[in-house]
C-alpha positions in Angstrom: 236.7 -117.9 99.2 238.1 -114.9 100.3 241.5 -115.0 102.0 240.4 -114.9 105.8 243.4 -111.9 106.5 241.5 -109.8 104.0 237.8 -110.0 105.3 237.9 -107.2 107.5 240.3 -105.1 105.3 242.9 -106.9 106.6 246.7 -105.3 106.4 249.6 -105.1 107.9 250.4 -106.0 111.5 253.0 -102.6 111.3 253.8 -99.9 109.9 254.4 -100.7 105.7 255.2 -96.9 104.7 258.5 -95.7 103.6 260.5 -92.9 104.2 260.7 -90.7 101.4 256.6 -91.6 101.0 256.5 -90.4 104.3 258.1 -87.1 104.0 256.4 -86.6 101.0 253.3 -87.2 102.8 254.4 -84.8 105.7 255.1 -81.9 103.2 251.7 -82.4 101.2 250.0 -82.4 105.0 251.9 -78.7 105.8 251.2 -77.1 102.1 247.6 -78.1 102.6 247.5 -76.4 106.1 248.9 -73.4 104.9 247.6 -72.5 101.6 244.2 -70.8 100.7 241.2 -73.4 101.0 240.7 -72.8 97.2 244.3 -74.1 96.5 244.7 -76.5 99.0 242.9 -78.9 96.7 246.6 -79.3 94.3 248.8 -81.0 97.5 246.2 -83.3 98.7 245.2 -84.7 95.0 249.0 -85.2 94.4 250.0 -87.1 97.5 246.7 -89.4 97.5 247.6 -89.7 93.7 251.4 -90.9 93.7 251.6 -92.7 97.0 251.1 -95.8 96.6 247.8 -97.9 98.4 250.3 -100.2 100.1 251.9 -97.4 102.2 250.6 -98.1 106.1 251.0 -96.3 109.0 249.7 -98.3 111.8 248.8 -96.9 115.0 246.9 -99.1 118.2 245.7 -101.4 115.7 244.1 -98.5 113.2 244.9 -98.4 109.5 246.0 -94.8 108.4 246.6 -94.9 104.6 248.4 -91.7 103.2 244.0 -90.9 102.6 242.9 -90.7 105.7 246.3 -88.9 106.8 245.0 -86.7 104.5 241.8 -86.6 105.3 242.3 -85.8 109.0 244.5 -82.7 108.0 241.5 -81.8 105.8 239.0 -81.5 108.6 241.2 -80.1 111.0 241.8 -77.2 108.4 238.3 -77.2 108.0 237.4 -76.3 112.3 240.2 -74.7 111.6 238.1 -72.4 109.3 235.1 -72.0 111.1 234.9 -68.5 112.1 235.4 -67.5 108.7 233.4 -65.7 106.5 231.1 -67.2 103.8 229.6 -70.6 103.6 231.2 -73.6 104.3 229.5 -75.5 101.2 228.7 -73.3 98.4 225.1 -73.0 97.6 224.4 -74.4 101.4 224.3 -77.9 102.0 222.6 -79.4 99.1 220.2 -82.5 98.4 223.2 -84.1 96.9 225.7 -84.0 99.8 222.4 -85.3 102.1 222.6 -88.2 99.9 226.3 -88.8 100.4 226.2 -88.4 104.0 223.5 -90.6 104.6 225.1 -93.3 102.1 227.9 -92.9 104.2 226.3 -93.3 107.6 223.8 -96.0 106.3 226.6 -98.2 105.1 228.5 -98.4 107.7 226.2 -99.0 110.3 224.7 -101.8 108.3 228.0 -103.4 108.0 228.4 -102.9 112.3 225.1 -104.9 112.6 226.4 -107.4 110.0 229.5 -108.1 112.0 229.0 -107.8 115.8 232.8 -108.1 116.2 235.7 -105.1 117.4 237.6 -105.8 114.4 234.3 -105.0 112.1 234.2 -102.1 113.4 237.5 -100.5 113.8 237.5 -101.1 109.7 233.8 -99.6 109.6 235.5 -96.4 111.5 238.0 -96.4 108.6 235.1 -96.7 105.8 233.8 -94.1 107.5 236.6 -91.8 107.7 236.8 -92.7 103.7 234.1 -92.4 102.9 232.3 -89.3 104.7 235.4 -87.9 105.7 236.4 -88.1 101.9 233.6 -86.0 100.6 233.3 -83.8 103.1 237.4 -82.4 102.7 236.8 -82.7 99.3 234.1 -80.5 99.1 235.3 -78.1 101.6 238.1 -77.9 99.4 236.4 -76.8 95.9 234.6 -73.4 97.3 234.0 -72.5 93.8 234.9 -73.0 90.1 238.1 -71.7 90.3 239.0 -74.1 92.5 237.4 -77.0 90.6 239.2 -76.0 87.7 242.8 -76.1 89.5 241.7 -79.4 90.7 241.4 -80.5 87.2 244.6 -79.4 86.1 246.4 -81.2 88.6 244.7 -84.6 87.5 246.2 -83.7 83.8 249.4 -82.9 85.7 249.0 -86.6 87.5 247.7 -88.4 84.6 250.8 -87.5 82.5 253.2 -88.5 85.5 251.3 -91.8 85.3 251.4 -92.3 81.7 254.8 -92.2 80.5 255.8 -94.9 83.3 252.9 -97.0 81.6 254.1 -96.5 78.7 258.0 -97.6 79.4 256.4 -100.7 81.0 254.6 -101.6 77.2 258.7 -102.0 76.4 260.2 -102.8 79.5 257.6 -105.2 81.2 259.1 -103.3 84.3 257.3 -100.4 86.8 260.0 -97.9 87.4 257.4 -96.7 90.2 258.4 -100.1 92.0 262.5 -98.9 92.6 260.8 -96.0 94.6 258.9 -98.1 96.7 255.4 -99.6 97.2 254.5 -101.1 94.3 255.7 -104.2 92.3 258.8 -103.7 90.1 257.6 -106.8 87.3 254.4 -105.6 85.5 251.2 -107.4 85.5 250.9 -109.9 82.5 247.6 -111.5 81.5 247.4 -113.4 78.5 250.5 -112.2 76.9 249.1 -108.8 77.2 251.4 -106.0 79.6 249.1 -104.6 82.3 250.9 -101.1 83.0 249.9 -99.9 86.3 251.4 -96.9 87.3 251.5 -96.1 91.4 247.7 -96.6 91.2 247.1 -100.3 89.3 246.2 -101.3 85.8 242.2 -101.8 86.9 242.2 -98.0 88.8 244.7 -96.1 86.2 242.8 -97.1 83.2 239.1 -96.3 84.2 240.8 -92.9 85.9 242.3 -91.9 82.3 238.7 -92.6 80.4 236.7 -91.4 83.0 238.7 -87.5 83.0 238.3 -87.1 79.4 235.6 -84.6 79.4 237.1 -82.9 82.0 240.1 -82.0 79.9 237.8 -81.3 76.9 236.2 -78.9 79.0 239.8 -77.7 80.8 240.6 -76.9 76.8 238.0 -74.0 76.5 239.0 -72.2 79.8 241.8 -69.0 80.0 245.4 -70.4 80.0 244.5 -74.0 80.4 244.9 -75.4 76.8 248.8 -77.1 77.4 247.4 -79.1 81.0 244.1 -80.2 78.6 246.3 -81.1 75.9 248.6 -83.2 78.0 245.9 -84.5 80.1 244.0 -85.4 77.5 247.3 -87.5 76.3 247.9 -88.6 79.6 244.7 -90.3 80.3 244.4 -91.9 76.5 247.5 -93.7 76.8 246.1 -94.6 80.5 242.9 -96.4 79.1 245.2 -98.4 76.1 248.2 -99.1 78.6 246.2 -100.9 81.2 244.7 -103.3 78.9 241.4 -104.0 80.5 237.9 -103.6 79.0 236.6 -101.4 82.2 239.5 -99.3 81.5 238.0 -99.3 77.1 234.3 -98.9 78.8 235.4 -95.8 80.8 236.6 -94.0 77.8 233.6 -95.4 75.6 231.2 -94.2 77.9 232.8 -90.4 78.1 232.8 -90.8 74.3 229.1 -91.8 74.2 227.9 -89.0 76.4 230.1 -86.3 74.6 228.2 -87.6 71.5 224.9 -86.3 72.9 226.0 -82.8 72.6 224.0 -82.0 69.4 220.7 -83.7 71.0 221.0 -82.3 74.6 217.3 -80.9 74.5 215.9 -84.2 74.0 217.7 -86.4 76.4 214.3 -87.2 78.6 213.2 -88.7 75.3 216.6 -90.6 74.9 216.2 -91.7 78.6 212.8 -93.8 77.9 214.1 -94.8 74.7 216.7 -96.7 76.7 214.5 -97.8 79.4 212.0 -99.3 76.1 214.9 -100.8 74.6 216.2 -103.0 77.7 212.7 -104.0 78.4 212.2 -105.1 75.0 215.5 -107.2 75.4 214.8 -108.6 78.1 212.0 -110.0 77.0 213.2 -111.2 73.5 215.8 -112.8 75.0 216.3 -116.1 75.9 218.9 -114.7 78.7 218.0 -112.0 81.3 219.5 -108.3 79.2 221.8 -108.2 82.3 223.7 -111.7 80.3 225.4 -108.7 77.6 227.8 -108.0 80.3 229.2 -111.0 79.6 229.7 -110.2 75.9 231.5 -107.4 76.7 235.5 -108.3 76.3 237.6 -106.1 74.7 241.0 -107.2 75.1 239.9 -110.8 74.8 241.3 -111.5 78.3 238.7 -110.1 79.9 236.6 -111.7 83.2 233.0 -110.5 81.7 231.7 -113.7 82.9 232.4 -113.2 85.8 230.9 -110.1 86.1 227.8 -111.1 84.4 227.3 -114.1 87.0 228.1 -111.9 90.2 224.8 -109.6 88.8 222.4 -112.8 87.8 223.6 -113.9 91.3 222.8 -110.8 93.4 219.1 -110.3 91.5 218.2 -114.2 92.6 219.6 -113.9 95.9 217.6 -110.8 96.8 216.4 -112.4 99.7 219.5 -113.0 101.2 221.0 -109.5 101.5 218.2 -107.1 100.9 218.1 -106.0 104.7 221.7 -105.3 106.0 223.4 -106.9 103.2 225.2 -110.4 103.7 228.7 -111.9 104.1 227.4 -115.4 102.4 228.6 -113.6 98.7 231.6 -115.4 99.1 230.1 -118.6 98.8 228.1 -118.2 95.9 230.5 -119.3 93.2 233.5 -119.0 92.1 235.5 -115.9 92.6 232.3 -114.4 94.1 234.3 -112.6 96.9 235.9 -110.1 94.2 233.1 -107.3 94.3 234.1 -106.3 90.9 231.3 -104.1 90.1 230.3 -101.1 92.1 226.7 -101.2 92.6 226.6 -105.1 93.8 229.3 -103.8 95.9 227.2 -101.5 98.2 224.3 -103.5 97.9 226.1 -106.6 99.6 227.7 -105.0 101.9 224.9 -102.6 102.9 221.6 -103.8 101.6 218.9 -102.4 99.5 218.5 -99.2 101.5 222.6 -98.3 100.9 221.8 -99.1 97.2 219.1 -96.9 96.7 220.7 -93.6 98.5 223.7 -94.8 96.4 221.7 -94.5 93.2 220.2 -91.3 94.7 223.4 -89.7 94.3 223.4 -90.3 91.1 220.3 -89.0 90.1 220.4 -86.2 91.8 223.4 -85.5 90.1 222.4 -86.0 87.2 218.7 -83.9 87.4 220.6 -80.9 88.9 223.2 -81.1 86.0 219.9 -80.7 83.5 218.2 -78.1 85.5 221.1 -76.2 85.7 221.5 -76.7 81.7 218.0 -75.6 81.0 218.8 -72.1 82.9 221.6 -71.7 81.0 219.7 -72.4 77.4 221.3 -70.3 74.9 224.9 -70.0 76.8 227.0 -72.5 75.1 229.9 -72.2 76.8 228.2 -73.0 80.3 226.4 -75.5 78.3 229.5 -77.2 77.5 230.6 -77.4 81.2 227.8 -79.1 82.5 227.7 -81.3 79.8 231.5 -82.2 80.4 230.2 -82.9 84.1 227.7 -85.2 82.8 229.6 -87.0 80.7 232.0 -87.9 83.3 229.7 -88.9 85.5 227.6 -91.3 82.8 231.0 -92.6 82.0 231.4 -93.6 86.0 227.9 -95.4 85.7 229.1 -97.4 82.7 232.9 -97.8 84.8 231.2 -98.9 87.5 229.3 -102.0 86.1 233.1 -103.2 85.9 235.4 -102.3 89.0 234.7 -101.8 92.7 235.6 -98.1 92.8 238.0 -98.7 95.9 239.9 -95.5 97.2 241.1 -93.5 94.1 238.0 -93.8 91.7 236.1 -92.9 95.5 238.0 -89.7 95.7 237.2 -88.9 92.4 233.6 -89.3 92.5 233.5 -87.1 95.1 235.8 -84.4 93.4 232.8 -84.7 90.5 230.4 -84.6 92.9 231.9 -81.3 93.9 232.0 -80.1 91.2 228.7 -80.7 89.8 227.4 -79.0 93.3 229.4 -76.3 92.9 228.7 -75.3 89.2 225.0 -75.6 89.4 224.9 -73.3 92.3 226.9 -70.8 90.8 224.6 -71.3 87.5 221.5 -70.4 89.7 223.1 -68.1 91.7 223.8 -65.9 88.7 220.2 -66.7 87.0 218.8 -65.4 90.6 220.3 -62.2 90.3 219.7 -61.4 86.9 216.3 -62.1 87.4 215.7 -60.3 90.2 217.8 -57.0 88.6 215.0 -57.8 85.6 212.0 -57.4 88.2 210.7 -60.6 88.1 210.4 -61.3 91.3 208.1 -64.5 90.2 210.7 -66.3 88.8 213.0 -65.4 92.0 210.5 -67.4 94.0 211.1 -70.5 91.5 212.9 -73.4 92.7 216.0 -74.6 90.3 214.0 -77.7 89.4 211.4 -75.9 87.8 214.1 -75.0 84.8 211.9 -71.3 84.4 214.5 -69.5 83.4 216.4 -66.9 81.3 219.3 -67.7 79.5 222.4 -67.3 81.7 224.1 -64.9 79.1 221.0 -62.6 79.1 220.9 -62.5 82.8 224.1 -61.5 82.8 223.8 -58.8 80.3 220.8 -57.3 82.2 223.5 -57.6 85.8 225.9 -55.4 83.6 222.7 -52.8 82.1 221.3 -52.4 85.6 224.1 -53.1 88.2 223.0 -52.4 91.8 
């Protein structure tokens, strides 16, 4: 059963946070306020990054992690900003961030019906603040590529900070992060096996590391960014293989397996069914439902796949229970059921079927403005490459997420892919807009993105630079 101090996020009764975590939260807070909104991105990924979880500041009985410290500074830059030029989202508010927002707002207020009690929802105003708050400073905070790309160089930055600490623990069996404050000094040890975990945890640094690496392959073909891909890319490996954990192995096989698609990228709706006919046909040829391979799936031989697999079995024959709000009963369904340890179950226990499916929405609206933005760029490998990159990450958080409970970190950066991906495609329209309409073809102009009509990006450009206005 879950511990009963714990069940509404429990905490500390006071403040937990330390001093020099503190100041360093207080400086990150003034950089942010003061620098550009396009580099304003680099102080608030390094503070959430290297403070630890554990750090509390409590105020009238409200939880303010060094996250929503940072959040709150966010948005007030953010009014702070209104009068000023230019969109606040780029490309306008898209379908994608409606689907956020209304994940967000769904969510909570399911889990305020759930739980008629004060306590539920002070923590639902903190989910909340995480949650909607999150995305919307992080996307505020990524105004364009540019931006997105500075963003990703500070995670290679962060990953390598993480990495050599892991590392020293492999030796050591000791987190030099722990004589700073805020995490444990003595490493995690599971079967004989070190579990390096950094400031951030052995189960949230190890999916982090996998899930980057196509970010840093991509980071590698931009201007003056190959020495942050290279040590990202280092970083982040010895992320996956420090933490010792099969979601942290599944992260990086998943970016593997969608950077393998590269060659076949024109036939991934064919791919797609070909999955869908193969897990049908499974599940009917085996004596187990498909969803039982989950529990095959160990591959440090310490791994709680069993677990995982009954929490999913459990959740399909319990529909009943939690379809409409969700349903705090979960914790009495079996052993260990209380430890949400896969994403999706997650948010469909704690906010029903309706929070699962805008949750999946995100998803695949991610994912289908990824491919329509790829079809207008046909012929232009390079911006080819970079939604591909995007994709890949975020196929690799699918396959993540049948194994963790994102929790704060992997949240933040889910949004900052989110970001991105709206922030790319945009730009890749915007720019296949204009070169059609210098062209004259004022049909295609009138084409919406999904339509994937479109001329190469590299020949609409070409005609922008024959027939500037």
């Amino acid at each position: 059963m879950v511990p009963q101090n714990l069940r509404f996020g429990g905490g500390a009764a006071d403040s937990t946070i330390l001093p020099q975590m503190l100041v360093l939260l207080l400086i990150a807070i003034v950089v942010m306020m003061l620098l550009p909104r396009g580099k304003a991105i680099v102080p608030f990924l390094v503070a959430f990054l290297t403070i630890p979880f554990s750090q509390v500041v409590v105020l009238g009985g409200f939880h303010f992690t060094a996250l929503r410290a940072l959040i709150l500074a966010g948005l007030a830059k953010r009014i702070s900003s209104q009068k000023s030029s230019g969109d606040k989202y780029p490309g306008g508010f898209s379908a994608i961030d409606g689907a956020v927002v209304l994940w967000s707002v769904v969510a909570v207020v399911a889990f305020c019906i759930e739980f008629v009690q004060m306590q539920a929802w002070i923590n639902a105003l903190g989910t909340l603040l995480d949650t909607l708050g999150g995305y919307l400073v992080v996307r505020f905070l990524i105004p364009d590529s540019n931006a997105m790309r500075r963003a990703i160089k500070t995670l290679a930055v962060i990953c390598v900070i993480e990495a050599i600490p892991m590392i020293g623990e492999q030796y050591t069996r000791i987190n030099v992060f722990g004589f700073v404050g805020g995490v444990p000094i003595a490493s995690a040890i599971r079967e004989g096996t070190v579990r390096s975990a950094g400031t951030l945890g052995a189960l949230t640094a190890g999916p982090l590391g996998g899930l980057v690496i196509p970010l840093f392959l991509w980071l590698w073909t931009q201007e003056k960014s190959r020495i942050a891909a290279l040590a990202g890319l280092a970083g982040a490996t010895a992320m996956v293989f420090t933490s010792n954990s099969s979601t942290s192995l599944m992260a990086l096989f998943g970016s593997l397996v969608g950077l393998a698609f590269w060659p076949l990228r024109t036939w991934m709706r064919q791919i797609r069914w070909g999955l869908v006919i193969t897990l049908v046909a499974l599940h009917l040829y085996m004596k187990a439902p498909v969803w039982a391979l989950i529990s095959r799936v160990d591959l440090t031989g310490s791994s709680s796949s069993y677990q995982r697999e009954a929490l999913v079995d459990m959740t399909i024959r319990r529909f009943s229970e939690w379809w409409l709000l969700g349903t705090p009963d979960y914790v009495n369904w079996g052993w260990d059921s209380w430890d949400l340890c896969n994403q999706f179950v997650a948010v469909a226990l704690t906010g029903g079927l309706l929070a699962l499916i805008i949750y999946i929405a995100i998803f695949k609206r991610s994912f289908g403005a990824i491919g329509n933005a790829r079809k207008l760029v046909n012929g232009d490998r390079g911006q080819e490459w970079s939604l591909w990159c995007l994709g890949s990450t975020l196929f690799a958080t699918v396959v993540a997420y049948f194994g963790i409970n994102s929790g704060a970190v992997l949240m933040i950066a889910f949004f900052l892919l989110v970001a991105s991906i709206c922030v790319v495609t945009s730009e890749v329209r915007q720019t296949a807009m204009e070169g059609a309409d210098v062209s004259g073809d004022s049909h295609f102009a009138a084409l919406p993105i999904r339509s994937g009509a479109a001329v190469p990006i590299g020949q609409a450009m070409s005609r922008l630079r024959q027939h500037p206005r």
